[in-house]
C-alpha positions in Angstrom: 17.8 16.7 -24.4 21.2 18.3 -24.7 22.6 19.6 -28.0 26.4 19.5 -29.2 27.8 22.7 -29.9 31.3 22.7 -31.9 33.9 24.0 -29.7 34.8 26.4 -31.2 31.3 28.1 -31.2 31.3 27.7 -27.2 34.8 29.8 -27.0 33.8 32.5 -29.7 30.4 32.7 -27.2 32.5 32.9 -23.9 35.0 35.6 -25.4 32.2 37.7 -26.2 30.0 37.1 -23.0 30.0 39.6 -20.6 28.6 39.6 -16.9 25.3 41.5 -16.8 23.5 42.6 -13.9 20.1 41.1 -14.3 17.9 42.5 -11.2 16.0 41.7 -8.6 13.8 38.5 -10.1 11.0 38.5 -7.1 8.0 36.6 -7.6 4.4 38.2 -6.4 4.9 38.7 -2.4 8.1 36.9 -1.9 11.6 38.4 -0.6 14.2 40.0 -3.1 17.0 38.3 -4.2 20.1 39.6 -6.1 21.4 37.5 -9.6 24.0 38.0 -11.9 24.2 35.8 -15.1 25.7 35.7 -18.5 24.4 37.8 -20.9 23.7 36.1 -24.5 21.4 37.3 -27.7 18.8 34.7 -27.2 18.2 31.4 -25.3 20.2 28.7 -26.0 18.6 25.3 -27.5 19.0 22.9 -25.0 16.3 21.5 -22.5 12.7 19.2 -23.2 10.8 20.2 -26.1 6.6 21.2 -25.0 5.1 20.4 -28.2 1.6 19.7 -26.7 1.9 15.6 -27.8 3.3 14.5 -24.0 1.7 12.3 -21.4 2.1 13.5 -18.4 -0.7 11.8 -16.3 -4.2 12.4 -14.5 -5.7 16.2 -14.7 -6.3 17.2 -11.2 -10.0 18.1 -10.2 -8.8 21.3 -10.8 -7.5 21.9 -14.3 -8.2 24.4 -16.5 -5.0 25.3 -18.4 -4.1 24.9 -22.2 -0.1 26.3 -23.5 0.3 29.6 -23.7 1.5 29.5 -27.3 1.5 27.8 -29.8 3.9 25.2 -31.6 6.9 23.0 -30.0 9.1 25.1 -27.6 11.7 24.2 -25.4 11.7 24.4 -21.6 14.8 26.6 -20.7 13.7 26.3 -17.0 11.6 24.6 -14.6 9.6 24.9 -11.4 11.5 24.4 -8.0 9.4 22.0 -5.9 12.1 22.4 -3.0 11.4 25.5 -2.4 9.9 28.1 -5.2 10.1 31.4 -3.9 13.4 32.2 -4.8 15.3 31.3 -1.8 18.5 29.9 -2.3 19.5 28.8 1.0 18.2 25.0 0.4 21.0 24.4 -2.1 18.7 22.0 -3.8 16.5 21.9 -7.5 13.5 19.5 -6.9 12.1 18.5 -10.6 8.4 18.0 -11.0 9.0 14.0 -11.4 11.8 13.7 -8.7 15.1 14.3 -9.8 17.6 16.7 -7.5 20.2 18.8 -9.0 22.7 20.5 -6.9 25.6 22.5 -7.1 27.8 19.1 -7.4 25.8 17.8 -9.9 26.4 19.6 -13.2 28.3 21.9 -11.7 27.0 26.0 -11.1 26.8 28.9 -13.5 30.3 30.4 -12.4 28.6 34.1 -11.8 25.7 32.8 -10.3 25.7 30.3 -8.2 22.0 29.0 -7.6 22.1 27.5 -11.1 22.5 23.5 -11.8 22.8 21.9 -14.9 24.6 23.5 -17.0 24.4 24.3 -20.9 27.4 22.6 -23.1 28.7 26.7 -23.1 28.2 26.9 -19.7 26.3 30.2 -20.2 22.6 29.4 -18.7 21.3 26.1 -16.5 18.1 24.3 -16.7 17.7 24.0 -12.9 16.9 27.3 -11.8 16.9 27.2 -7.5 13.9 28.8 -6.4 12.3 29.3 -9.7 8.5 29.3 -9.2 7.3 28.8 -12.7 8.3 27.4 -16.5 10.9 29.6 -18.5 9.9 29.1 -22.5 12.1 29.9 -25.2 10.3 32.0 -27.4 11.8 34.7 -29.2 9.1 37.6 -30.1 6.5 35.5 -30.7 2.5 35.5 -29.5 1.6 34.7 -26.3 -1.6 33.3 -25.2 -3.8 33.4 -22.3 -4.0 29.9 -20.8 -7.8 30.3 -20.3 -10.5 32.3 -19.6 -10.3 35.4 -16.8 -9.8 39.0 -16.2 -6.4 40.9 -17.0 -5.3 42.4 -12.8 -1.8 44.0 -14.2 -0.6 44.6 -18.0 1.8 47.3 -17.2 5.9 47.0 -16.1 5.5 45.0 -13.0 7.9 47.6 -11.4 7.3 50.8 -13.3 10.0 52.5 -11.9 12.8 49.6 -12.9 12.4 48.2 -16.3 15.5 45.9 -15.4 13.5 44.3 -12.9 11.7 41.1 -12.0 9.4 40.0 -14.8 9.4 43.3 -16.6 6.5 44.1 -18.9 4.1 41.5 -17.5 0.5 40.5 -17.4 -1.7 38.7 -14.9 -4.8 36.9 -15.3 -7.1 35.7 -12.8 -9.1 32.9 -13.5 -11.4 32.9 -10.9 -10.9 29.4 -9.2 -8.0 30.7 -6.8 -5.3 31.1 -9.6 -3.7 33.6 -11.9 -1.4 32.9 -14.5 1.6 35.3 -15.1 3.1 36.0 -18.4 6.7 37.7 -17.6 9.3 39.6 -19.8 7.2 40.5 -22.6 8.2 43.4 -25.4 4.6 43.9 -26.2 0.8 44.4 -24.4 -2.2 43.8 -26.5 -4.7 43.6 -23.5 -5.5 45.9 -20.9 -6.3 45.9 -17.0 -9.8 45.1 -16.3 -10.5 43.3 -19.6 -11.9 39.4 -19.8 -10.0 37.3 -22.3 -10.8 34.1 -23.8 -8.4 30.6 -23.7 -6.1 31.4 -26.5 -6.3 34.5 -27.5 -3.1 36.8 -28.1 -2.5 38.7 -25.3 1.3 40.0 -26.1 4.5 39.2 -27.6 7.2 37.5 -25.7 10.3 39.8 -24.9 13.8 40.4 -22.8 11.9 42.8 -20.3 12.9 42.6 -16.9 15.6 40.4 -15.0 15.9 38.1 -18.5 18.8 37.4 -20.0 17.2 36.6 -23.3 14.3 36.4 -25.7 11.8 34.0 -23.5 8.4 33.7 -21.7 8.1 33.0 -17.7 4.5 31.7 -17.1 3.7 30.8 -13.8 0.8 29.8 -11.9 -0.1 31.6 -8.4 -3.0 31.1 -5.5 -5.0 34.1 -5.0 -5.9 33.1 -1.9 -2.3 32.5 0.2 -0.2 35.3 -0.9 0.4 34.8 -4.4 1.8 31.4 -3.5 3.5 29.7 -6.8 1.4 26.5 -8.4 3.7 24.0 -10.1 0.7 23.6 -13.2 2.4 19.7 -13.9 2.3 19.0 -10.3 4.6 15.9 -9.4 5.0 12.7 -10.4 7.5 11.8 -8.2 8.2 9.8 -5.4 5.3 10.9 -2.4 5.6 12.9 -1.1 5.9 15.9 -3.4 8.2 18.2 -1.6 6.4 21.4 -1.8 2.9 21.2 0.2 1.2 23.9 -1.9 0.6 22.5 -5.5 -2.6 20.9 -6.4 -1.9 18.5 -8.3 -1.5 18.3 -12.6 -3.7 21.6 -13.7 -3.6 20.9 -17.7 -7.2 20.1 -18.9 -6.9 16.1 -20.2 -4.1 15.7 -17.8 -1.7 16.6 -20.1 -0.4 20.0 -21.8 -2.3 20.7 -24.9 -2.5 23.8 -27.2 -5.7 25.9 -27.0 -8.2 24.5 -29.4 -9.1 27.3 -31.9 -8.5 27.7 -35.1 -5.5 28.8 -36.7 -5.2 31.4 -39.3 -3.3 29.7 -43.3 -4.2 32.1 -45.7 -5.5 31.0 -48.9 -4.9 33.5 -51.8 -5.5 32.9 -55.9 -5.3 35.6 -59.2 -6.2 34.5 -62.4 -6.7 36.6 -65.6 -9.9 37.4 -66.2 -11.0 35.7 -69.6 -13.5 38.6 -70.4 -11.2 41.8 -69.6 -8.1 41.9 -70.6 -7.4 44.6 -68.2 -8.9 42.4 -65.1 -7.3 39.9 -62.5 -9.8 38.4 -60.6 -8.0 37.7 -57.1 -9.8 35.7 -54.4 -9.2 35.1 -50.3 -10.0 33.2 -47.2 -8.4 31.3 -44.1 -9.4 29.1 -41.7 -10.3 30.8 -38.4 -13.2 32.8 -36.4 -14.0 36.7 -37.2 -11.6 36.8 -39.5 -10.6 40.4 -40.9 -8.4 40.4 -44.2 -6.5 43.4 -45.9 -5.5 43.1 -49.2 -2.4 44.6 -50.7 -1.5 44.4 -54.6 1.7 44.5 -55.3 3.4 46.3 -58.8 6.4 44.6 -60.2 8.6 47.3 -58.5 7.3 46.5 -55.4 5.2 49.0 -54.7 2.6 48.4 -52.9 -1.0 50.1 -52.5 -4.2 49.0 -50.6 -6.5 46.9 -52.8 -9.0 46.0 -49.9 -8.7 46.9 -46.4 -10.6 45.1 -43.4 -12.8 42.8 -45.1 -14.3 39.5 -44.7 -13.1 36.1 -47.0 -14.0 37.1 -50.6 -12.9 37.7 -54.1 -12.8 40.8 -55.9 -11.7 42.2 -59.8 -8.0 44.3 -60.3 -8.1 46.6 -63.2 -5.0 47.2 -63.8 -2.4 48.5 -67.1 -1.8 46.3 -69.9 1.9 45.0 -69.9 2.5 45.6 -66.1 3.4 42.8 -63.8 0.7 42.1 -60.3 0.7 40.4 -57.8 -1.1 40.6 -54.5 -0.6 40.0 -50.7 -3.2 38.8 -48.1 -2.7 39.4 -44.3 -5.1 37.6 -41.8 -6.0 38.7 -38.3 -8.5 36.3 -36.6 -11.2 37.1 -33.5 -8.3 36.2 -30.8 -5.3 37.7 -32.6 -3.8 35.1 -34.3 -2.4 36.8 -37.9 -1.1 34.9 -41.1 -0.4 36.4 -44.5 0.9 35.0 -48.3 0.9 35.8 -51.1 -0.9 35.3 -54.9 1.2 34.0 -58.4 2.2 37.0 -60.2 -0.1 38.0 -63.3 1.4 39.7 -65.9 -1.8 41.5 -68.2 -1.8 41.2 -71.6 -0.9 43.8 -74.3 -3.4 44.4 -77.0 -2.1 43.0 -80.3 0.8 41.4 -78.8 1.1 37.8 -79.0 1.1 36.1 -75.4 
């Protein structure tokens, strides 16, 4: 799906673009390449929408993967079934369901010619030659571990060039043959060595790395040839599929879904208490596993001092000054990471022989 963009946006973006050197962008055991693409804030909307509704076909016997976020995201790039290892020399884009993109069709990125497709601006391409995984356009937001396994890297995937490849990355091995990878991140929440659960926050996507914007790259790799890239849609084109080493559609139910856990919506009420009329009585919950809430209230200045700090769902009594304005914020952080917050009505607390 292609979006218009008023001319005059696309020239005010082209003026202000400048060439930027984005790195070597080397997958796990492959060959280095050198790329140079626009630069640009933050990817542009264009592309398919993953919103976890689509049918995409029979799960191989293999799958095991849920999204690694959650919520509809676009797809700013796919995987190369011609050839996914970053090679170039093929001149061809092989979608997942058949369709070829070449440098005559759509024309290439003018700084960088292994991209197809492009953008109404011109400033980035959906067919990416040699890409070996799925480029997602989110912009600082949670990522999740596509199931279970054991964290092997959660570190710069080249510590000595943080302008490189994926960047700040993180691996997990699954232990069926396959890792996912989870590339130019701004944030870590998980460690080497440590086993995390389908869903569960592992980082916050980023710009880390050879990116030229906000996004996730998640890919899919053998453990067992090299590192070799998994197309996790496998094809559903033609036979026969181009690329001899994918396995076939790896999303458990055959089609991509979002993890199912709960998700934190934070619940929060404050009532004058009918007996005090110093007292708000101020209650809290939220969907969601293990959750742990802090409470905050909130003066009419907006100051803001702890009320209750790392608690379970509950309700608890405010004393506060007569006349003064209250109001109080809830924050939410469940067992895998996920975090929500809102806040209550305002209660203003009655003074004594005024009349209310």
């Amino acid at each position: 799906m292609r979006i218009l963009v008023p001319l005059a946006t696309l020239a005010m973006l082209l003026l202000n673009s400048l060439p930027a050197q984005a790195g070597q962008a080397t997958p796990p055991g492959q060959k280095p390449g050198q790329y140079v693409r626009w630069y640009y804030p933050s990817q542009l909307p264009y592309g398919t929408y993953e919103d976890g509704s689509g049918s995409v076909g029979a799960p191989s016997s293999k799958a095991f993967l849920t999204l690694p976020f959650m919520g509809a995201h676009i797809v700013t790039s796919g995987f190369d079934h011609c050839a996914p290892d970053y090679s170039t020399d093929d001149a061809t884009y092989c979608r997942y369901d058949g369709v070829r993109a070449s440098a005559g069709v759509g024309g290439p990125d003018p700084t960088f010619p292994d991209g197809f497709a492009q953008t109404p601006g011109g400033h980035d391409y959906l067919y990416y030659n040699g890409h070996d995984g799925y480029d997602y356009a989110l912009t600082y937001e949670p990522i999740a571990a596509a199931a279970d396994g054991v964290v092997t890297l959660a570190d710069w995937l080249d510590p000595n060039c943080h302008t490189c490849l994926f960047g700040l990355a993180i691996y997990i091995n699954h232990g069926n043959g396959t890792l996912s990878a989870y590339g130019h991140l701004s944030q870590i929440f998980v460690s080497k060595g440590q086993r995390v659960r389908r869903g569960q926050v592992i980082g916050i996507s980023g710009s880390t790395g050879s990116a030229t914007g906000p996004h996730l790259h998640f890919g899919i790799y053998s453990t067992t040839r090299q590192y070799t890239a998994i197309d996790p849609y496998g094809w559903s084109g033609p036979p026969p599929d181009p690329y001899s080493w994918d396995v076939g559609d790896l999303w458990l139910g055959g089609s991509p879904r979002y993890a199912d856990i709960p998700m934190p919506k934070v619940s929060v009420t404050s009532v004058p208490d009918p007996t005090d009329p110093t007292a708000i009585d101020v209650s809290w919950s939220s969907p969601g596993d293990g959750n742990v809430f802090t409470v905050d209230v909130v003066q009419r200045n907006g100051h803001m001092k702890p009320f209750s700090d790392r608690v379970g769902a509950g309700s608890a009594v405010f004393h506060g000054t007569p006349g003064q304005v209250y109001w109080f914020w809830v924050s939410v952080t469940t067992n895998l990471g996920w975090k929500d917050a809102n806040g209550s009505q305002p209660i203003r607390l009655p003074v004594p022989g005024s009349i209310q």
